[in-house]
Structure formats: structure tokens, C-alpha cells
N, C-alpha and C positions, 0 to 999 in steps of 0.2 A: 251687568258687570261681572257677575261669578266666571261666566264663561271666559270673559279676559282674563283674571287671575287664572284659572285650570289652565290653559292654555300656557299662561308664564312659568307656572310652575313647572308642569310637565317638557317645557322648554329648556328650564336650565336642570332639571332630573334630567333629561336625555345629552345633556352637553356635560354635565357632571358625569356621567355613563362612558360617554366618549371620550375622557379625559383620561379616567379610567382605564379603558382598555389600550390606550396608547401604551402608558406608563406600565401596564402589566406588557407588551409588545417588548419594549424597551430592555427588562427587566428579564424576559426569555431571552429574549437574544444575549445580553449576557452570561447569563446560565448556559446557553448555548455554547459560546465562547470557551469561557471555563472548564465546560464539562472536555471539549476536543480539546484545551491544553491539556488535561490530565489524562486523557487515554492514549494521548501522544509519551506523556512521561511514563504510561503503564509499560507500555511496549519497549520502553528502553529495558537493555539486562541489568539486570540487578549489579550495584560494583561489589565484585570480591576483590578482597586481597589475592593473589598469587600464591599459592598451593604449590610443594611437590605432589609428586604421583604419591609417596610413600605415608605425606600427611593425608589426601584423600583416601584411601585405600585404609589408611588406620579410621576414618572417621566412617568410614562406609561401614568396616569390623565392626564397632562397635554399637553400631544403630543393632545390628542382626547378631549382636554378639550369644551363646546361648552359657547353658551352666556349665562351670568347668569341675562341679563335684557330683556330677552326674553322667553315667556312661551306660551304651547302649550292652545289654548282654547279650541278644540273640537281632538277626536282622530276618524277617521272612519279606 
């Protein structure tokens, strides 16, 4: 009789296993899913508001702005 039991057991261990990897199957594919909505929304441009030239160009100055109590004496 051992041998019937080992045999059940290891029956429903291996259908508990395959129930498993359905539900993890299941589960990637979603993740799947998701992951391509968001690399779909990655690729859209970013929304700005509408800039003149004169407000870009000021924001651009200012990243690269350098010291204004500082002057160069000699150039070589």
C-alpha cells in the first residue's frame, strides 16, 4: 500500500506544480502587457506648455549662466 499513497501524493505534488506554472504563464503575460503599454506612453513627447524663442533662450542662459563679478584680464 506505501507505494499507492507515494504515487498519490506525488500525483497531486505534480498537478499542484502545473497549476502553478499556468497561473505564473498567466501572470507574465500580463506583466507583458503592461510593460508594452508603458514603453508605448515612454515614447510619446513629453507635454510642454508653449514657449516663446525669447523664454527658451532665457532658460537656456541661465542653466550656462557664468559670474558676472568676474572678468577675464588677459586671453592667450
Amino acid at each position: 500500500m506505501p507505494d499507492i499513497t507515494n504515487r498519490d501524493h506525488l500525483s497531486s505534488e505534480l498537478e499542484a506544480i502545473n497549476i502553478r506554472l499556468r497561473q505564473l504563464d498567466a501572470e507574465k503575460q500580463k506583466l507583458l502587457a503592461h510593460k508594452q503599454e508603458l514603453l508605448k506612453q515612454q515614447n510619446l513627447p513629453p507635454p510642454t506648455p508653449s514657449m516663446t524663442p525669447e523664454q527658451k533662450i532665457a532658460i537656456f542662459a541661465g542653466l550656462f549662466k557664468g559670474r558676472a563679478d568676474i572678468y577675464a584680464i588677459r586671453w592667450e
